[in-house]
PQR file with spaces between the fields and no chain letter, atoms N, CA, C, O and H, PARSE charges and radii, in Angstrom:
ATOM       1  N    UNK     1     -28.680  -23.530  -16.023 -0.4000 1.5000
ATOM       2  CA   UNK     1     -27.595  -22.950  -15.250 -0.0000 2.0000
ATOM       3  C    UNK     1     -26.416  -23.900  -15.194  0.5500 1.7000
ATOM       4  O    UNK     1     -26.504  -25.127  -15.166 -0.5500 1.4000
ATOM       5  N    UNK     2     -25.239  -23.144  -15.179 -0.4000 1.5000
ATOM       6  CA   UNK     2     -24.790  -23.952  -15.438 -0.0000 2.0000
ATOM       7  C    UNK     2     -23.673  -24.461  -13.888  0.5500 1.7000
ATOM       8  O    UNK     2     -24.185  -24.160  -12.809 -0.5500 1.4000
ATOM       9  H    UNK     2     -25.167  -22.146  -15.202  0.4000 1.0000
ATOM      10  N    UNK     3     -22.664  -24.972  -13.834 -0.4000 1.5000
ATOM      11  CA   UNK     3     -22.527  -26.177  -12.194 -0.0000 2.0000
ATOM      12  C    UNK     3     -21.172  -25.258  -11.988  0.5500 1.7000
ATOM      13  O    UNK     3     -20.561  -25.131  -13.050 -0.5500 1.4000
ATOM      14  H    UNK     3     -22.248  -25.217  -14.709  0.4000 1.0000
ATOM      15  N    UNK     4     -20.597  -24.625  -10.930 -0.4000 1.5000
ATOM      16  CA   UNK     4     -19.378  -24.216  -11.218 -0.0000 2.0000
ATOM      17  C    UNK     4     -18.386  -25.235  -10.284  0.5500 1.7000
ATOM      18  O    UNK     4     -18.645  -25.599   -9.137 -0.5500 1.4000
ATOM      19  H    UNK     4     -21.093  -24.727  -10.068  0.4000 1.0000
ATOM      20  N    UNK     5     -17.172  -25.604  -11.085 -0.4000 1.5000
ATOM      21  CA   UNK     5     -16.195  -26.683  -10.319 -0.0000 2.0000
ATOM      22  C    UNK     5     -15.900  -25.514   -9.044  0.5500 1.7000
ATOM      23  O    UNK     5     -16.430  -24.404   -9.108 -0.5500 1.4000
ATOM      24  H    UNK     5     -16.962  -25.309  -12.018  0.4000 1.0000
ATOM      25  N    UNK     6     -15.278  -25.780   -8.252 -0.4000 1.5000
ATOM      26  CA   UNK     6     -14.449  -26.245   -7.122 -0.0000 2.0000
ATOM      27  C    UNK     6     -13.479  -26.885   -7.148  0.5500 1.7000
ATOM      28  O    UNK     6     -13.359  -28.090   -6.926 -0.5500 1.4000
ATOM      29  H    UNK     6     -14.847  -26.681   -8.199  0.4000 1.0000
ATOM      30  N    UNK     7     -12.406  -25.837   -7.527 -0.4000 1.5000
ATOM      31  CA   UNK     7     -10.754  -26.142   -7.278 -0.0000 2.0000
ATOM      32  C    UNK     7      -9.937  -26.315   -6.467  0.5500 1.7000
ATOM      33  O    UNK     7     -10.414  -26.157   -5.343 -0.5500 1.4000
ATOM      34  H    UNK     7     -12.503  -24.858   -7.707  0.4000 1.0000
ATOM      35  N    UNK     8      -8.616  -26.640   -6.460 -0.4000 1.5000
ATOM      36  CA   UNK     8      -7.966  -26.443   -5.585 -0.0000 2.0000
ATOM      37  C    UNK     8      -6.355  -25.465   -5.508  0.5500 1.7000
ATOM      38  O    UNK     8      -5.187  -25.557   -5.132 -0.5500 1.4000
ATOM      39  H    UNK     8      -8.228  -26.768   -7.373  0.4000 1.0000
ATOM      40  N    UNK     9      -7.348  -24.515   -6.178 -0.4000 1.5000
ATOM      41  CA   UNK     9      -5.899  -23.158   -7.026 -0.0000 2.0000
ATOM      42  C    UNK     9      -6.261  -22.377   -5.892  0.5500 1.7000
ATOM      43  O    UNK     9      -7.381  -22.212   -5.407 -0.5500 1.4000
ATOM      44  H    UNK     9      -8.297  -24.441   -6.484  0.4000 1.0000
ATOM      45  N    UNK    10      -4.862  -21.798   -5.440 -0.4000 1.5000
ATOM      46  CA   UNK    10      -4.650  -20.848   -4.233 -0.0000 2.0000
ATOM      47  C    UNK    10      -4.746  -19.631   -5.474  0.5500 1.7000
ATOM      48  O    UNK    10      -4.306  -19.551   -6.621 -0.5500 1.4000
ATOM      49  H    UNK    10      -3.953  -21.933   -5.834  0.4000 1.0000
ATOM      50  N    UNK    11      -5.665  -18.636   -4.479 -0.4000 1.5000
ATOM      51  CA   UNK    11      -5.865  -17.332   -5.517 -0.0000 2.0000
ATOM      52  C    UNK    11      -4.404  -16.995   -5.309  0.5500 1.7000
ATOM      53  O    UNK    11      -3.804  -17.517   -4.369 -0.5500 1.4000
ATOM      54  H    UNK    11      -6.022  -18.701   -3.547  0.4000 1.0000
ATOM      55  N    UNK    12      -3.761  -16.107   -6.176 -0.4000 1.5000
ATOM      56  CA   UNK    12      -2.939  -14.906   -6.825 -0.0000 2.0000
ATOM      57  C    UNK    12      -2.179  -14.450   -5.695  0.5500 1.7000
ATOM      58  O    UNK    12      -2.880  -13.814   -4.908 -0.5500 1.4000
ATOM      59  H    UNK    12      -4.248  -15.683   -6.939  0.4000 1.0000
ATOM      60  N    UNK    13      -1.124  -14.551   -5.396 -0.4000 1.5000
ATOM      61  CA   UNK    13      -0.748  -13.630   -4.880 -0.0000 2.0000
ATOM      62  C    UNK    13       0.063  -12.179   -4.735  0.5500 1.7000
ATOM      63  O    UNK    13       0.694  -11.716   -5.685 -0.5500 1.4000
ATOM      64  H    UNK    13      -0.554  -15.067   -6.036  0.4000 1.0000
ATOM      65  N    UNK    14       0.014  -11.799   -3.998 -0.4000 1.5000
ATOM      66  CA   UNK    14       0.322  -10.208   -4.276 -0.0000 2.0000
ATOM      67  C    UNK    14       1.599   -9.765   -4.316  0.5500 1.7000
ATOM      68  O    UNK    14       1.985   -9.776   -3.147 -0.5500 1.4000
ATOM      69  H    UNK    14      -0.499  -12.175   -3.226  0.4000 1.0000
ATOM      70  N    UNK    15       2.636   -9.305   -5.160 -0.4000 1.5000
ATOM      71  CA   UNK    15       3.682   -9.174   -5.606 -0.0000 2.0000
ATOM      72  C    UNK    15       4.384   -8.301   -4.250  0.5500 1.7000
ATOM      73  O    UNK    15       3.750   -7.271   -4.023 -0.5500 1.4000
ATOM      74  H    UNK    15       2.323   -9.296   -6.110  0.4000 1.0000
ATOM      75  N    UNK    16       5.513   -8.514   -3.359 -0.4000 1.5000
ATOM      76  CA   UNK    16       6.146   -8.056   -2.777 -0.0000 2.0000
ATOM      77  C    UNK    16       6.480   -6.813   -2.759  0.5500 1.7000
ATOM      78  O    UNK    16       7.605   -6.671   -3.238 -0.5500 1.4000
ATOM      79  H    UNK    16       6.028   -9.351   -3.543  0.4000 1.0000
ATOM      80  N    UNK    17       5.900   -5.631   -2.343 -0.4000 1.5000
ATOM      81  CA   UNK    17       5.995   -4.286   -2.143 -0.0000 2.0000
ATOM      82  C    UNK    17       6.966   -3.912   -0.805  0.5500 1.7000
ATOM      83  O    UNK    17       6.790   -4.288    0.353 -0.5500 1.4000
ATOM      84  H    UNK    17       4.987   -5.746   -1.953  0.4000 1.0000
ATOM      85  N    UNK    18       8.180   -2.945   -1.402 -0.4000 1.5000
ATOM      86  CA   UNK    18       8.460   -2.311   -0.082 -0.0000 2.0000
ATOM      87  C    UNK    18       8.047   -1.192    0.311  0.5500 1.7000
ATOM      88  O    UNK    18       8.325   -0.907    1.476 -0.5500 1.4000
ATOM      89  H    UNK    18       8.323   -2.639   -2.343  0.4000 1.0000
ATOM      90  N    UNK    19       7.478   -0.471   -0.274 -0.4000 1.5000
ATOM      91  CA   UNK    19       6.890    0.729    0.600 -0.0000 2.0000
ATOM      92  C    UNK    19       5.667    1.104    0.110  0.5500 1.7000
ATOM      93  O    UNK    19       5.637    0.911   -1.105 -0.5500 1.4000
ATOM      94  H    UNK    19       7.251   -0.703   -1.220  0.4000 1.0000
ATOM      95  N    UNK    20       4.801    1.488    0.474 -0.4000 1.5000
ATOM      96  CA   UNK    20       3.275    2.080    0.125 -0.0000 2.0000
ATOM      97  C    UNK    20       3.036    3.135    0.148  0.5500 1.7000
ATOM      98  O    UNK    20       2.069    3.025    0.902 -0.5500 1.4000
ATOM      99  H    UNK    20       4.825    1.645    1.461  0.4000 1.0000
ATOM     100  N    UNK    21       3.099    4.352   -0.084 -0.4000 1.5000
ATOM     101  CA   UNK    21       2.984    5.692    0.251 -0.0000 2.0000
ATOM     102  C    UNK    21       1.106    6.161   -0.128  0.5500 1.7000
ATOM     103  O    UNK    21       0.932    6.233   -1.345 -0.5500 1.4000
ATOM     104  H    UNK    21       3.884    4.442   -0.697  0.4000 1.0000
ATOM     105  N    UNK    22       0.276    6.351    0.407 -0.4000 1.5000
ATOM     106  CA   UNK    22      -1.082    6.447    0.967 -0.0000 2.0000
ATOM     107  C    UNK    22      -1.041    8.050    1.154  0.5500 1.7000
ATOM     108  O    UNK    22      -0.374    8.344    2.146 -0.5500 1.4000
ATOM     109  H    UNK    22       0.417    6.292    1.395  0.4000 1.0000
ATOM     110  N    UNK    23      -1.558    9.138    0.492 -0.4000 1.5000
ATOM     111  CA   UNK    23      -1.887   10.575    0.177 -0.0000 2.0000
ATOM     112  C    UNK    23      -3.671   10.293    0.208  0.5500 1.7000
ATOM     113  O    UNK    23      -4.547    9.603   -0.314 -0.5500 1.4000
ATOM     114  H    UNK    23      -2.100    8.899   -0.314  0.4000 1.0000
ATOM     115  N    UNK    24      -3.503   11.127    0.990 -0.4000 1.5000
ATOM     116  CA   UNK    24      -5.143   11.651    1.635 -0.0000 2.0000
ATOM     117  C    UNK    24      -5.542   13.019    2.415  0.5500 1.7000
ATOM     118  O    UNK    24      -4.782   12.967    3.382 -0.5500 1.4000
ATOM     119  H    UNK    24      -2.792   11.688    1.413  0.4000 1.0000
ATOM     120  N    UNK    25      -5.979   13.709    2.495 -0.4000 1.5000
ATOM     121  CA   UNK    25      -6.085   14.870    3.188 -0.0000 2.0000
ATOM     122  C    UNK    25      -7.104   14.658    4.750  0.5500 1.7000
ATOM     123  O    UNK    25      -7.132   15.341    5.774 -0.5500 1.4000
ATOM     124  H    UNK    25      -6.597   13.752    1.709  0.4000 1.0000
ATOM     125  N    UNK    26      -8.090   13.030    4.236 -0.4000 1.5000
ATOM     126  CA   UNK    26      -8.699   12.552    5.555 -0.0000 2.0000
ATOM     127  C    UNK    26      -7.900   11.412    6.744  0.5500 1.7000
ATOM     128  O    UNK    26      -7.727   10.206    6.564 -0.5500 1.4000
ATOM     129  H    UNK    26      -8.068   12.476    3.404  0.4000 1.0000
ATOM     130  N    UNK    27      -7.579   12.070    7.734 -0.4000 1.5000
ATOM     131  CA   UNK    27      -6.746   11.444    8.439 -0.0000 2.0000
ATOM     132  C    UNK    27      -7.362    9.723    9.085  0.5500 1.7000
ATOM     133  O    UNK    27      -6.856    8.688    9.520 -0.5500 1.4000
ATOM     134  H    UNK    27      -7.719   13.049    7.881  0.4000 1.0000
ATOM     135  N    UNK    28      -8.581   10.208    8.829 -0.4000 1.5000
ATOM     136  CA   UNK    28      -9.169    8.800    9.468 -0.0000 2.0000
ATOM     137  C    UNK    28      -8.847    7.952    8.026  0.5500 1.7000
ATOM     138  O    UNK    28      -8.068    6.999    8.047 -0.5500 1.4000
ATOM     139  H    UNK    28      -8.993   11.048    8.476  0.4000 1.0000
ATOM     140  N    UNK    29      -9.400    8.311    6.994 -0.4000 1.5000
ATOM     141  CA   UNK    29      -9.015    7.231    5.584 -0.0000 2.0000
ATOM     142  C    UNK    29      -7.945    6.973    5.712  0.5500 1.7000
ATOM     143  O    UNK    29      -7.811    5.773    5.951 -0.5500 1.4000
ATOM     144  H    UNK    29     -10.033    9.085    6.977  0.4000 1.0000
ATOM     145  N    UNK    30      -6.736    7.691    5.665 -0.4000 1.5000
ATOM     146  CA   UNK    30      -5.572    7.377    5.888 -0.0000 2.0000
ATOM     147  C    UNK    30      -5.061    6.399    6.581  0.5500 1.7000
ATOM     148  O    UNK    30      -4.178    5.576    6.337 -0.5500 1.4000
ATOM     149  H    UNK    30      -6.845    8.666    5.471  0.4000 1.0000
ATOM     150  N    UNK    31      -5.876    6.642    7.670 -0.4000 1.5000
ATOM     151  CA   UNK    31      -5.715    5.356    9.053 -0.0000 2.0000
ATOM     152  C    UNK    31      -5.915    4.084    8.715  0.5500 1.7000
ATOM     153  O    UNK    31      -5.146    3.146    8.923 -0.5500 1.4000
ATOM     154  H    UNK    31      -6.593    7.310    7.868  0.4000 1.0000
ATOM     155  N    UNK    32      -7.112    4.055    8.112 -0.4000 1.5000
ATOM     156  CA   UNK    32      -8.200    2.550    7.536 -0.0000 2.0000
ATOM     157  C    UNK    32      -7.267    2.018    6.825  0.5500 1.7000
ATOM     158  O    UNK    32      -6.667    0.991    7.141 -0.5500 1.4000
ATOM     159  H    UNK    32      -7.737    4.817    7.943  0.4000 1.0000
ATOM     160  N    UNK    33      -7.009    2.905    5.462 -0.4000 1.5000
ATOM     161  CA   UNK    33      -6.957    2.422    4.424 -0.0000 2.0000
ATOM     162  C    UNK    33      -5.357    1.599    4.972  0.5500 1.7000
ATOM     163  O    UNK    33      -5.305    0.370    5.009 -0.5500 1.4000
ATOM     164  H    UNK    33      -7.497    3.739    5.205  0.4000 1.0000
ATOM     165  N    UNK    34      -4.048    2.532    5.393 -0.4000 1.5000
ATOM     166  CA   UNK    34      -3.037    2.009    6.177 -0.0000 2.0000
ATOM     167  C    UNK    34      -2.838    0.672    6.905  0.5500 1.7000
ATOM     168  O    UNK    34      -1.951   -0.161    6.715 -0.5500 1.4000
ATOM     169  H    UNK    34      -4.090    3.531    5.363  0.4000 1.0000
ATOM     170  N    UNK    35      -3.903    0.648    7.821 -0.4000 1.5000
ATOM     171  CA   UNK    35      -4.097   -0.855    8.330 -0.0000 2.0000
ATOM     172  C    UNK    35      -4.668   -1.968    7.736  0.5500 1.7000
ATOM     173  O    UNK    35      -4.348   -3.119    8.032 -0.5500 1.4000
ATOM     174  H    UNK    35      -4.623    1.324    7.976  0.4000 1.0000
ATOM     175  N    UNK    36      -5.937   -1.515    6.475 -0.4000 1.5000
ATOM     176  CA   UNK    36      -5.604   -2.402    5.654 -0.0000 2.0000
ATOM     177  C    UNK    36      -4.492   -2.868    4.849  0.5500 1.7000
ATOM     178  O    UNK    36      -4.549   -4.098    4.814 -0.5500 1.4000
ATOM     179  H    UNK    36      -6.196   -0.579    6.235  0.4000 1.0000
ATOM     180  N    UNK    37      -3.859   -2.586    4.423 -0.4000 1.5000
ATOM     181  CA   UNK    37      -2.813   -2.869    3.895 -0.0000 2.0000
ATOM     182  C    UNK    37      -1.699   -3.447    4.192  0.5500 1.7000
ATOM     183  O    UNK    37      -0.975   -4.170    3.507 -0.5500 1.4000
ATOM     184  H    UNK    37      -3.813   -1.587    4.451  0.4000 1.0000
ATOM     185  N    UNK    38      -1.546   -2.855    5.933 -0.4000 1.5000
ATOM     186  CA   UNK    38      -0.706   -3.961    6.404 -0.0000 2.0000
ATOM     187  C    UNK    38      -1.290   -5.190    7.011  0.5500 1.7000
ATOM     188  O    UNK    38      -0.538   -6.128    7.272 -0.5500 1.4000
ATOM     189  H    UNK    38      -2.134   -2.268    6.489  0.4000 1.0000
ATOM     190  N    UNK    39      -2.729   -5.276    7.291 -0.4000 1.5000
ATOM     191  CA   UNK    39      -3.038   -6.473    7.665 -0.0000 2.0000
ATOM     192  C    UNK    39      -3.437   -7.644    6.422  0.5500 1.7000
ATOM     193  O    UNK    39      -3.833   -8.794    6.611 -0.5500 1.4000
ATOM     194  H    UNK    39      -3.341   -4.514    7.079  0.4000 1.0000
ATOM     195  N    UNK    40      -3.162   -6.855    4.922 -0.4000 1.5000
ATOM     196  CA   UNK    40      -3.171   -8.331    3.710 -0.0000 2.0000
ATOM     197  C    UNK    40      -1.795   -8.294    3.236  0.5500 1.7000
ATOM     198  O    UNK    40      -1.397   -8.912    2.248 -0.5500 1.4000
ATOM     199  H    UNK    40      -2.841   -5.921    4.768  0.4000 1.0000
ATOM     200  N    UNK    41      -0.862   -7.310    4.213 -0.4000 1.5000
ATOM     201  CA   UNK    41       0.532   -8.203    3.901 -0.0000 2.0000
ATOM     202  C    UNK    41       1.127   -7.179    2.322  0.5500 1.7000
ATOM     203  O    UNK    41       2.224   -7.354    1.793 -0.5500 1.4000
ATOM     204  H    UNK    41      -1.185   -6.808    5.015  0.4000 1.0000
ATOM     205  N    UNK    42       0.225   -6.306    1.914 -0.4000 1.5000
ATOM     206  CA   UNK    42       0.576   -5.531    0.165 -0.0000 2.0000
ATOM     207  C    UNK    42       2.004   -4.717    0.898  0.5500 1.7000
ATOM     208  O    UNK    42       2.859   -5.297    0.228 -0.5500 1.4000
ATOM     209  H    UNK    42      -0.667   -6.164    2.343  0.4000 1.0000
ATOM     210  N    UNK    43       2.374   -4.283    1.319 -0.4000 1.5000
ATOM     211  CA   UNK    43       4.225   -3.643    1.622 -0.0000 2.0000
ATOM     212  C    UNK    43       4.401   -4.077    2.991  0.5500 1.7000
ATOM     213  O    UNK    43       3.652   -4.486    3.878 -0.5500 1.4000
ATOM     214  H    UNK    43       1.679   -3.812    1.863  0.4000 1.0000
ATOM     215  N    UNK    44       5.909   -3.805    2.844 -0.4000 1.5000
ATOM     216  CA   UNK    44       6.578   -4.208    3.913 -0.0000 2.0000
ATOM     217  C    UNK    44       6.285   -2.647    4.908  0.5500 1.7000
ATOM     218  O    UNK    44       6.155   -2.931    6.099 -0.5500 1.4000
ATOM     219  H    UNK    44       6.518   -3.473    2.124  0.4000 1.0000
ATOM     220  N    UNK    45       6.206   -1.626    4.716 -0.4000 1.5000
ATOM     221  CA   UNK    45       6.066   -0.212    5.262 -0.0000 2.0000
ATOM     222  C    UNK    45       5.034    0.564    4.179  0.5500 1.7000
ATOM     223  O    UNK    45       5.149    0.754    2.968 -0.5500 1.4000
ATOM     224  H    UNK    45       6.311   -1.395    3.749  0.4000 1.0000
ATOM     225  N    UNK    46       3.846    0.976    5.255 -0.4000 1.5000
ATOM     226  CA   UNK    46       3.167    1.951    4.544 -0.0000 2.0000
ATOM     227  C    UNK    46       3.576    3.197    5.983  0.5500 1.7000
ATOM     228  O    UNK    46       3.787    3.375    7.182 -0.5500 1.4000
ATOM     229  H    UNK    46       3.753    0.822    6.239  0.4000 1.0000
ATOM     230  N    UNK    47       3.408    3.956    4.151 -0.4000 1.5000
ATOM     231  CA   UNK    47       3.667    5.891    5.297 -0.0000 2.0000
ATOM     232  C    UNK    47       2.167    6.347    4.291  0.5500 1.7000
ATOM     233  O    UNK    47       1.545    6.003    3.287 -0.5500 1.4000
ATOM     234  H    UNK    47       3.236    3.812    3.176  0.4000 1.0000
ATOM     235  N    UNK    48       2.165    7.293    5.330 -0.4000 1.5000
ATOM     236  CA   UNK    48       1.032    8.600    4.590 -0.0000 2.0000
ATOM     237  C    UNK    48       1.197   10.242    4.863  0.5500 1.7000
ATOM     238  O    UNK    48       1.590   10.918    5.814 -0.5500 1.4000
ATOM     239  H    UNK    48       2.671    7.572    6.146  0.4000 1.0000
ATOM     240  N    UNK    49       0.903   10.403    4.091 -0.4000 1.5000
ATOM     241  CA   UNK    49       0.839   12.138    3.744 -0.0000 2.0000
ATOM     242  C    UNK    49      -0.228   12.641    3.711  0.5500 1.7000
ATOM     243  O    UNK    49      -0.921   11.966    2.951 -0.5500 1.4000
ATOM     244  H    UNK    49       0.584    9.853    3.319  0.4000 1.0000
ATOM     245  N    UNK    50      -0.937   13.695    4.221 -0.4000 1.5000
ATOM     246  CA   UNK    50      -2.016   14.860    3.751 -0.0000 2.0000
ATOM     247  C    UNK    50      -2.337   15.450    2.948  0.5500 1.7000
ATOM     248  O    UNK    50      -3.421   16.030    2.892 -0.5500 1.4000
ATOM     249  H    UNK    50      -0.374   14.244    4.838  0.4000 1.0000
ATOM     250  N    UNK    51      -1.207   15.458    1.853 -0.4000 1.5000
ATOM     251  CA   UNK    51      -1.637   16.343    0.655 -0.0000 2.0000
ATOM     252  C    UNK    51      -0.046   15.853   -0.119  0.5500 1.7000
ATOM     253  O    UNK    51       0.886   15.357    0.514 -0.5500 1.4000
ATOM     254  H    UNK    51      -0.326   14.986    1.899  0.4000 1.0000
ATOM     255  N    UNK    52      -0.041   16.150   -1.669 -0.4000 1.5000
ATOM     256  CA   UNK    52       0.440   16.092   -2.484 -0.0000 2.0000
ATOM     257  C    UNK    52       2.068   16.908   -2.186  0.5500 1.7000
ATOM     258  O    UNK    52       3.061   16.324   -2.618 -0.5500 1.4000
ATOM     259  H    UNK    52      -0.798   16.553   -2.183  0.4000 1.0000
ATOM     260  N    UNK    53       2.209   17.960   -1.604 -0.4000 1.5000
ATOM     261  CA   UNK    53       3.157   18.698   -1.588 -0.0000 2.0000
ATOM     262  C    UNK    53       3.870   17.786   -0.174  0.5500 1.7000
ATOM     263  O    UNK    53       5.082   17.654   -0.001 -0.5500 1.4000
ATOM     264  H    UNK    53       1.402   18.435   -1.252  0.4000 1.0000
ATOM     265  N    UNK    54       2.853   17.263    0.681 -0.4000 1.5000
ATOM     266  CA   UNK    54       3.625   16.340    1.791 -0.0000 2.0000
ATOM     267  C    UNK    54       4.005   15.327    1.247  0.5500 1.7000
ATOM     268  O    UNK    54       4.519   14.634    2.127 -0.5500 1.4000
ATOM     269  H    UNK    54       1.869   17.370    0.540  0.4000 1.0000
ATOM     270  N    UNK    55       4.062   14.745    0.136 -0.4000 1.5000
ATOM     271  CA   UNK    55       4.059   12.953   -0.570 -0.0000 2.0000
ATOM     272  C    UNK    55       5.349   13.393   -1.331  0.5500 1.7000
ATOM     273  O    UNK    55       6.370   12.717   -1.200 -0.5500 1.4000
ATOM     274  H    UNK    55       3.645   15.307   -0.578  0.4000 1.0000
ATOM     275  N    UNK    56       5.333   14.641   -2.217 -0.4000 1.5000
ATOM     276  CA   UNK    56       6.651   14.948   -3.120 -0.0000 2.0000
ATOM     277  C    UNK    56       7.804   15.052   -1.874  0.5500 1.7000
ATOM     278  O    UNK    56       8.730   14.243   -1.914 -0.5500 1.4000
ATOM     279  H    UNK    56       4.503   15.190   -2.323  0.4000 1.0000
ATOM     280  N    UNK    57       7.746   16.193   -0.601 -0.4000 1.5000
ATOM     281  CA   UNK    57       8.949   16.209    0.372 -0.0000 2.0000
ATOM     282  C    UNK    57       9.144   14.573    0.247  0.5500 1.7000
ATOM     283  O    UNK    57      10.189   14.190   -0.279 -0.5500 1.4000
ATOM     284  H    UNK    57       6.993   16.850   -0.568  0.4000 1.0000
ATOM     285  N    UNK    58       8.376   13.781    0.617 -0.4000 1.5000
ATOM     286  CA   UNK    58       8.368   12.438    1.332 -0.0000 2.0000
ATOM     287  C    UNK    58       9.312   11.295    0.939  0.5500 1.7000
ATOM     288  O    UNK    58       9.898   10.330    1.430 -0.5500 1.4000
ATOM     289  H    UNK    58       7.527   14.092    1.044  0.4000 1.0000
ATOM     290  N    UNK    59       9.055   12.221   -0.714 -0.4000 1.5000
ATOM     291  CA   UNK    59       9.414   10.798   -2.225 -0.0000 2.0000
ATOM     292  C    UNK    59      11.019   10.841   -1.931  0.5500 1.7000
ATOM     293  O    UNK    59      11.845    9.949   -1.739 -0.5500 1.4000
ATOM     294  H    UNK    59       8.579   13.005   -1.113  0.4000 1.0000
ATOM     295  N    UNK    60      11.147   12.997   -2.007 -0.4000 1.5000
ATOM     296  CA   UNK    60      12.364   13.668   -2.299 -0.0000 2.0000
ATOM     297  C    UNK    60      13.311   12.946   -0.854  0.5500 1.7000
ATOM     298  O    UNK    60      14.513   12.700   -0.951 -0.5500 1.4000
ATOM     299  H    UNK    60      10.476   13.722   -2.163  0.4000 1.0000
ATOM     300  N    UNK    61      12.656   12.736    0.190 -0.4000 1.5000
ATOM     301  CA   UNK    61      13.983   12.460    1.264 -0.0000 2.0000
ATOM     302  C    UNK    61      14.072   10.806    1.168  0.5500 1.7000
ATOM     303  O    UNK    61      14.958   10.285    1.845 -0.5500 1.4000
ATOM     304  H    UNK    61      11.680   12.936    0.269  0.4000 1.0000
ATOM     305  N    UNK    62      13.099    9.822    0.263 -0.4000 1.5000
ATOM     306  CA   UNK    62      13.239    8.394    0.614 -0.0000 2.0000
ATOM     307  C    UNK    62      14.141    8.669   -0.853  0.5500 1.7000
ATOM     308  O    UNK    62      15.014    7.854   -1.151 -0.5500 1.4000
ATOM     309  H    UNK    62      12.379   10.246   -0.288  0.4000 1.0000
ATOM     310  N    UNK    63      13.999    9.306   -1.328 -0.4000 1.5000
ATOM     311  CA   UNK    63      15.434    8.706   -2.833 -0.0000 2.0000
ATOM     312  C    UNK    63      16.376    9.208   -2.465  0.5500 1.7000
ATOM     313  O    UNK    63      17.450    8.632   -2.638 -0.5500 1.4000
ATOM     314  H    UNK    63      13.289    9.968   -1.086  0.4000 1.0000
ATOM     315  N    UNK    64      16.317   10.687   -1.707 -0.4000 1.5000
ATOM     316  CA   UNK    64      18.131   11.163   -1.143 -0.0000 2.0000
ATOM     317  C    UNK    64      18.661   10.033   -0.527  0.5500 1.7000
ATOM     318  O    UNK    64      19.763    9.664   -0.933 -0.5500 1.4000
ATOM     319  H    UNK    64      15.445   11.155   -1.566  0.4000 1.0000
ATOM     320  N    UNK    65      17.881    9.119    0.763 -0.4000 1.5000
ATOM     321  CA   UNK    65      18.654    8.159    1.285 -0.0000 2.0000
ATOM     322  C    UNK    65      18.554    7.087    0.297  0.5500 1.7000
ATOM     323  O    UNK    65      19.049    6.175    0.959 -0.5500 1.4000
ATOM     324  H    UNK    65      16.985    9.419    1.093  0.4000 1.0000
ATOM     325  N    UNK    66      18.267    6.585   -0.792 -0.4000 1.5000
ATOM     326  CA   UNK    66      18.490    5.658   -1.255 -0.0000 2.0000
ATOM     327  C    UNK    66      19.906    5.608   -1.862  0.5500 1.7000
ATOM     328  O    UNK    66      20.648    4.662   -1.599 -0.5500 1.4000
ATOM     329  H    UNK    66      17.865    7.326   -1.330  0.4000 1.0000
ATOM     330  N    UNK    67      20.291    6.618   -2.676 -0.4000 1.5000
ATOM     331  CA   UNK    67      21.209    7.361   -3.208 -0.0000 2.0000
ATOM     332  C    UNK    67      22.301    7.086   -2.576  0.5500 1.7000
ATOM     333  O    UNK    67      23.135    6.449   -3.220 -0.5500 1.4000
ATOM     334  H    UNK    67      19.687    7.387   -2.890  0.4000 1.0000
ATOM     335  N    UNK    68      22.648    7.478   -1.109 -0.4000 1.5000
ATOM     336  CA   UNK    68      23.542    7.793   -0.330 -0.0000 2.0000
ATOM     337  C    UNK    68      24.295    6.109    0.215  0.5500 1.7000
ATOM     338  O    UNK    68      25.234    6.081    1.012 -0.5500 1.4000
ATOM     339  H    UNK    68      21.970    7.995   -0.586  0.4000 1.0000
């Protein structure tokens, strides 16, 4: 077997996200999965939706205001 070193390399970190958008139809997953995400820091804002047709409205009003 063989000995494994012990470094001193900080793992990877996770590339700066501003928004997370999280589509689920289970409101509790939604919940979990949400607070994970903001508690390892992956976006600055997570939103969630219920279904696919709620995530497209969602996309359609965050690019109108980007636009503007």
């Amino acid at each position: 077997m063989e000995e494994q070193l012990i470094t001193d390399k900080k793992p990877p970190e996770w590339p700066q996200i501003d928004t997370v958008l999280v589509v689920d139809d289970d409101e509790s997953w939604c919940f979990v999965t949400k607070m994970i995400l903001q508690k390892s820091g992956v976006g600055k804002r997570v939103i969630t939706a219920s279904n696919g047709q709620e995530a497209i409205k969602t996309l359609q009003s965050m690019g109108a205001s980007y636009r503007k």
